[in-house]
C-alpha positions as CSV (number, residue, x, y, z in Angstrom):
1,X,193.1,166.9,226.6
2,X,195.0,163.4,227.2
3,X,192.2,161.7,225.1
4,X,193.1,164.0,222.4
5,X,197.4,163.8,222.9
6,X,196.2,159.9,222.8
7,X,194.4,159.9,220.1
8,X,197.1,161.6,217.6
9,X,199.9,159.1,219.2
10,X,201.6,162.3,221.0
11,X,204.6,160.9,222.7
12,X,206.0,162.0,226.3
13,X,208.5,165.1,225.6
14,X,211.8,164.5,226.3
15,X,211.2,167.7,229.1
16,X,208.2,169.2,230.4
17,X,207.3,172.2,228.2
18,X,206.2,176.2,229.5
19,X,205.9,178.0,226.5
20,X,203.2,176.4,223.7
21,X,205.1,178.7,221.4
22,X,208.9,179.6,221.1
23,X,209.1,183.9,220.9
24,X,212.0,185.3,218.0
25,X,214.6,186.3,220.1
26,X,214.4,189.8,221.0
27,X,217.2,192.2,218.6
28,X,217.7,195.5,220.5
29,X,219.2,198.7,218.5
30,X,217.2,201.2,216.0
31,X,216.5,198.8,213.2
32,X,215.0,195.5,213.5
33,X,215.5,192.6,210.8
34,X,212.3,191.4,209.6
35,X,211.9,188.1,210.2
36,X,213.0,185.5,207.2
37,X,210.7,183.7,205.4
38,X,210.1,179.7,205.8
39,X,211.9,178.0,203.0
40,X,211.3,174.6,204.9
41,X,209.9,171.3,203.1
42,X,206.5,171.4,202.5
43,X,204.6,168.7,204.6
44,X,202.4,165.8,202.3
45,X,198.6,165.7,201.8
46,X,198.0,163.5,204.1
47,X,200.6,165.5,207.0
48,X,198.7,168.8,206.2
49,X,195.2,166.6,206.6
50,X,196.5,165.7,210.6
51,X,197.7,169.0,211.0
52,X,194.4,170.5,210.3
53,X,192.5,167.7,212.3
54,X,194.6,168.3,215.4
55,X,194.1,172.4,215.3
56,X,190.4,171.5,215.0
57,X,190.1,169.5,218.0
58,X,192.2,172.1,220.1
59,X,190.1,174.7,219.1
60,X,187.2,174.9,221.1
61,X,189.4,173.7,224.3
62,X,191.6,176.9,223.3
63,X,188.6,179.0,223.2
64,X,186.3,177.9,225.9
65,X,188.8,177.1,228.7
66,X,192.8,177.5,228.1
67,X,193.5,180.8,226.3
68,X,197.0,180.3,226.7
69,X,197.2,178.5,223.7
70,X,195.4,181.1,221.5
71,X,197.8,183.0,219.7
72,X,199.7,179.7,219.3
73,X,196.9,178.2,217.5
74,X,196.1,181.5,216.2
75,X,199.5,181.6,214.3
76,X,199.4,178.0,213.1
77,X,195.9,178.2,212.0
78,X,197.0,180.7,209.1
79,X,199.8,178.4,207.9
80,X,197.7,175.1,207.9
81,X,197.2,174.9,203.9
82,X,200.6,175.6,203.5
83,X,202.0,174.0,206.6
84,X,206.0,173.0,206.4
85,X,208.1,171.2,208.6
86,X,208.6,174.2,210.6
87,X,205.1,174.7,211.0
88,X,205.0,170.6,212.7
89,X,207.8,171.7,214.9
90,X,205.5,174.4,216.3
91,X,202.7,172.1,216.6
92,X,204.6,169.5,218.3
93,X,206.1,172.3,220.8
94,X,201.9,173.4,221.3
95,X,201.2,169.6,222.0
96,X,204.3,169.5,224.2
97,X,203.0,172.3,226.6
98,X,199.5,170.7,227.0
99,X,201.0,167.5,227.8
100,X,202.6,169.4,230.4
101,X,199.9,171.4,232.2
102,X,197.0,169.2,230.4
103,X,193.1,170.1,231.7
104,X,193.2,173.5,232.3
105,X,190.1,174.8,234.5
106,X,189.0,178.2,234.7
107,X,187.4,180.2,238.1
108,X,184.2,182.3,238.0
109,X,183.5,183.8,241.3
110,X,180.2,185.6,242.7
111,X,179.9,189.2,240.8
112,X,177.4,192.0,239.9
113,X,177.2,190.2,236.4
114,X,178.9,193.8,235.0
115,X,180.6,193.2,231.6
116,X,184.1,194.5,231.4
117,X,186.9,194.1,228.8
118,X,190.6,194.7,228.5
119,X,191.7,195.3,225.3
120,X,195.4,195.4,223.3
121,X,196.8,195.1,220.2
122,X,200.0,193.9,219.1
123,X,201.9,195.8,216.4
124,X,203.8,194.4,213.4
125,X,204.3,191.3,215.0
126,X,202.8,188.7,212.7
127,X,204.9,187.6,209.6
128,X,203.2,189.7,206.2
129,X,203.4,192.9,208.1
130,X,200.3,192.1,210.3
131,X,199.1,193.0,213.5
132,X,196.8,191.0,216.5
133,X,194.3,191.8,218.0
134,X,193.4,190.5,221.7
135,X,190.6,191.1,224.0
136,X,189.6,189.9,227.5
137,X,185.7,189.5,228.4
138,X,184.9,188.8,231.9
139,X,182.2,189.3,234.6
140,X,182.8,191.6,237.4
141,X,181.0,193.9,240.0
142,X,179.5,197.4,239.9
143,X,182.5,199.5,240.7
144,X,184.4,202.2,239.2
145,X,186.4,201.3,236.8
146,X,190.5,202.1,238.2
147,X,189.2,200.0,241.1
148,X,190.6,196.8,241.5
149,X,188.6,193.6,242.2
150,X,189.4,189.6,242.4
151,X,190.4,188.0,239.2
152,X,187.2,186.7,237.5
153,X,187.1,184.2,234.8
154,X,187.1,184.8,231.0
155,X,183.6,184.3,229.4
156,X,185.4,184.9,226.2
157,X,188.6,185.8,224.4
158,X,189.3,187.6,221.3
159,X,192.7,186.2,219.5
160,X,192.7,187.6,216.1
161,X,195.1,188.8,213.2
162,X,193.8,192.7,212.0
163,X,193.1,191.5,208.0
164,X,193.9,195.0,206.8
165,X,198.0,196.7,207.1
166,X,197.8,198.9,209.6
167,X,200.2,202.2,209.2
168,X,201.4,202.9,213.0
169,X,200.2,201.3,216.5
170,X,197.9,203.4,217.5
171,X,196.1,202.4,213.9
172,X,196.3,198.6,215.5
173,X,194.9,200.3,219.3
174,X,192.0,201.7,217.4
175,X,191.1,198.8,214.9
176,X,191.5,196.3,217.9
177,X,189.5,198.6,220.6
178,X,186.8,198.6,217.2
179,X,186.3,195.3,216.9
180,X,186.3,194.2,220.6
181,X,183.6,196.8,221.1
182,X,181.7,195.2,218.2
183,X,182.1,192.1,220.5
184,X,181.1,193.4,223.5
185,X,177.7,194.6,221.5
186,X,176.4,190.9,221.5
187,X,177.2,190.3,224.6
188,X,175.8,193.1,226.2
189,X,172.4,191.7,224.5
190,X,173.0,188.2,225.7
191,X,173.1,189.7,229.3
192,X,170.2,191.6,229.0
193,X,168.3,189.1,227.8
194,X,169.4,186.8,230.6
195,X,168.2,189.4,233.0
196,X,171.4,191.5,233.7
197,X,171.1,195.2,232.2
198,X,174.4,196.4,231.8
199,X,175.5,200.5,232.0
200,X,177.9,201.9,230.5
201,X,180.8,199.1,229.5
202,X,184.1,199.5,230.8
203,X,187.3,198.8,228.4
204,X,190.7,199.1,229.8
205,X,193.3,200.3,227.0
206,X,196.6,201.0,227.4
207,X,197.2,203.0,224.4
208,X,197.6,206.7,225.3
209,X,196.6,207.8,221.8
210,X,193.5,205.3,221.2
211,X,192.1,206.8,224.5
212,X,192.7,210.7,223.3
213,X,191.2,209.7,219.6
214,X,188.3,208.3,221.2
215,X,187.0,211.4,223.4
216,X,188.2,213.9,220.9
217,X,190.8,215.2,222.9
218,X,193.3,214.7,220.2
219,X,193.5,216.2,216.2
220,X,194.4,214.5,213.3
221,X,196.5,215.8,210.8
222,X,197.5,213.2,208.6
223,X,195.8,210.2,208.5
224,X,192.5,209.4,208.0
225,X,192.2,205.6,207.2
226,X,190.4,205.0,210.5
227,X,188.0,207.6,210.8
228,X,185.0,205.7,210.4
229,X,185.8,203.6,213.3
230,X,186.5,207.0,214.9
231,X,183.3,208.3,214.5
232,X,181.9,204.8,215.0
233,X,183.3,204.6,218.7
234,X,182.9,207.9,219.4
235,X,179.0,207.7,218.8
236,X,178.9,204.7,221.2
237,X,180.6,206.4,223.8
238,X,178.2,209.4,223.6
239,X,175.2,206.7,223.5
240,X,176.8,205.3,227.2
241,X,177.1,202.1,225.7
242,X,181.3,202.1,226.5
243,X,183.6,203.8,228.6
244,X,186.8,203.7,227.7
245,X,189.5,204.2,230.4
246,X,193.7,203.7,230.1
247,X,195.8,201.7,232.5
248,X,199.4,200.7,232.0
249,X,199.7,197.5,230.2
250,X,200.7,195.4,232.9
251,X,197.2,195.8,233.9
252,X,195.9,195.0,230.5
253,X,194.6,191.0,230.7
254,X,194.5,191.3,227.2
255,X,198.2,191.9,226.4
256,X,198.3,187.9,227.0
257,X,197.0,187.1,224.2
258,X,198.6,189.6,222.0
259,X,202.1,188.4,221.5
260,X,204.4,185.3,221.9
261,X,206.0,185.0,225.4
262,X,209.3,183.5,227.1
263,X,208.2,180.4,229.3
264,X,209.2,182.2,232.4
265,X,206.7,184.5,231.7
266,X,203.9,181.4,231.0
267,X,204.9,180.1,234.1
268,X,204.1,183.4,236.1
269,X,200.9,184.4,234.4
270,X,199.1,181.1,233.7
271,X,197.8,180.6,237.4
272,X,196.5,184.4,236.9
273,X,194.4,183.4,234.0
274,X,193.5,179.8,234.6
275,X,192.5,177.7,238.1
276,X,195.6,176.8,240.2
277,X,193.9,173.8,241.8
278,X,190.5,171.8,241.3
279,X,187.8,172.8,244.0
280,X,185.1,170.2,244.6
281,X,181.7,170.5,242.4
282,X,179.7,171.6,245.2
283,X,181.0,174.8,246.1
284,X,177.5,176.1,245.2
285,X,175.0,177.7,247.1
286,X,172.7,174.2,247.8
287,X,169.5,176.0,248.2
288,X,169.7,177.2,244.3
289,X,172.0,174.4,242.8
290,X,172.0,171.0,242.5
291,X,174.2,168.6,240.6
292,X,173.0,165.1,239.2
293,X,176.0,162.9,239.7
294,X,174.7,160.4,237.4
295,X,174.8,162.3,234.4
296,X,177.2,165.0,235.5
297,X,174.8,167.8,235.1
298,X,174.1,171.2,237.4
299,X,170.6,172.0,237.6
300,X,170.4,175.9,238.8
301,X,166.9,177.8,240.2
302,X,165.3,180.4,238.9
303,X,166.8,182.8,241.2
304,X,169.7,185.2,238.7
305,X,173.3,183.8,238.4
306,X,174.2,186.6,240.4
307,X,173.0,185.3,243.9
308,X,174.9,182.0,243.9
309,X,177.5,181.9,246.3
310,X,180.8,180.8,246.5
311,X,182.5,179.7,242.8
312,X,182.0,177.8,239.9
313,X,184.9,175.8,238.3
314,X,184.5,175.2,234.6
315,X,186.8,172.2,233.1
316,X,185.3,171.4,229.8
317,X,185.1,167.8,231.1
């Protein structure tokens, strides 16, 4: 990440930065202004061209090691052919925070190679009337569900904004639950394939509603511009491919992802998603790994991912 803060000529903030995107301040009471539009200048050809360039090369460090930055980048990737000087305040605020907590590692610890999700989605709160959709992947043991276990890694992370209007949040649950579980298809295949058959997957909502649609404990009345993904979910759940189970959303991982946040709370939930401190390389199990120091590579046995003990620390580096 300093390569890249070199590279575009970033210079040292004025003060360290917690928060790679600044939340609308929060207006209590019955209604709620809608947020007004940018009426900024307009940034050049050739600004839009290194606005673009830079989002590019954060994009795969967003999405392969620090998801913090993901709906940052997810609401400046939308704006980038129309990018004002608003939107370059934003970006410099983004390059602000990774010059701040730059190199970002994530933790993957010994499991059962079990996939399990969280998944939430965030209504009404992108400009247009649009909604987000977030989604944690990781790799944990074979357990029940409710129980807890140690904080594994992310093997991936859904960040996305719903392309259709939803009418009302538990619209957004559903649509987000849908298209994480259309996620979690492929990678149930990719495990299988690797050698890991996978029951039923777990997905941790913490929509009330979405979990009552989803086992039929609930009737509609009125609306019916979901029911396809209804039905679609519902046949999954009776073929054991899912399981879906509600928590309260401070459980939910993927609430994260799904909205803006004060830097207080960045400061309290980034250890909880990325590694606090660097462990060395060969915290590996020596009889099934062994690292080339010349070329920086891990060569692993044939023995399944599952046995190796201790962790593995992935940088990106």
């Amino acid at each position: 990440m300093q390569k890249v803060l070199i590279k575009y000529a970033h210079p040292t903030p004025k003060k360290t930065q917690h928060t790679p995107r600044q939340p609308e301040p929060i207006i209590y009471g019955p209604f709620q202004p809608a947020n007004p539009p940018d009426n900024s200048k307009e940034l050049t050809k050739d600004e839009k061209l290194i606005f673009q360039s830079i989002l590019g090369s954060l994009l795969c460090y967003g999405r392969m090691i620090d998801s913090t930055i993901l709906t940052a980048m997810n609401d400046l990737s939308i704006v980038q052919t129309t990018a004002t000087t608003t939107s370059q305040k934003h970006l410099t605020t983004l390059l602000d925070y990774l010059f701040t907590n730059p190199d970002a590692s994530i933790l993957h610890r010994k499991s059962d190679m079990i996939i399990k999700v969280h998944s939430d989605g965030s209504y009404l709160s992108v400009p247009g009337a649009r909604s987000r959709a977030s989604g944690h992947f990781y790799l944990g043991d074979n357990i029940p569900a409710h129980q807890d276990e140690p904080y594994q890694g992310a093997i991936c992370q859904e960040c996305s904004i719903i392309k259709p209007i939803v009418a009302s949040a538990a619209e957004c649950e559903t649509l987000t639950l849908f298209l994480n579980c259309q996620t979690t298809i492929v990678v149930r295949v990719t495990a299988k394939e690797l050698g890991h058959p996978q029951p039923a997957t777990p997905i941790r909502v913490d929509n009330t509603t979405t979990n009552n649609y989803v086992y039929n404990n609930l009737q509609q009345k009125k609306s019916k511009s979901f029911d396809m993904r209804l039905h679609w979910l519902r046949d999954r759940i009776n073929n054991s491919q899912f399981e879906i189970y509600w928590m309260k959303g401070e459980f939910n991982y993927a609430d994260y992802y799904s909205k803006h946040h004060s830097a207080a709370h960045h400061k309290k939930m980034r250890p909880q998603y990325l590694a606090s401190q660097i462990v060395p390389k060969h915290t590996y199990d020596q009889r099934t790994t062994s690292t080339d120091l010349s070329t920086n590579t891990t060569r692993h046995s044939q023995q399944p991912l599952s046995a190796t003990r201790g962790v593995l620390l992935w940088n990106g580096l």
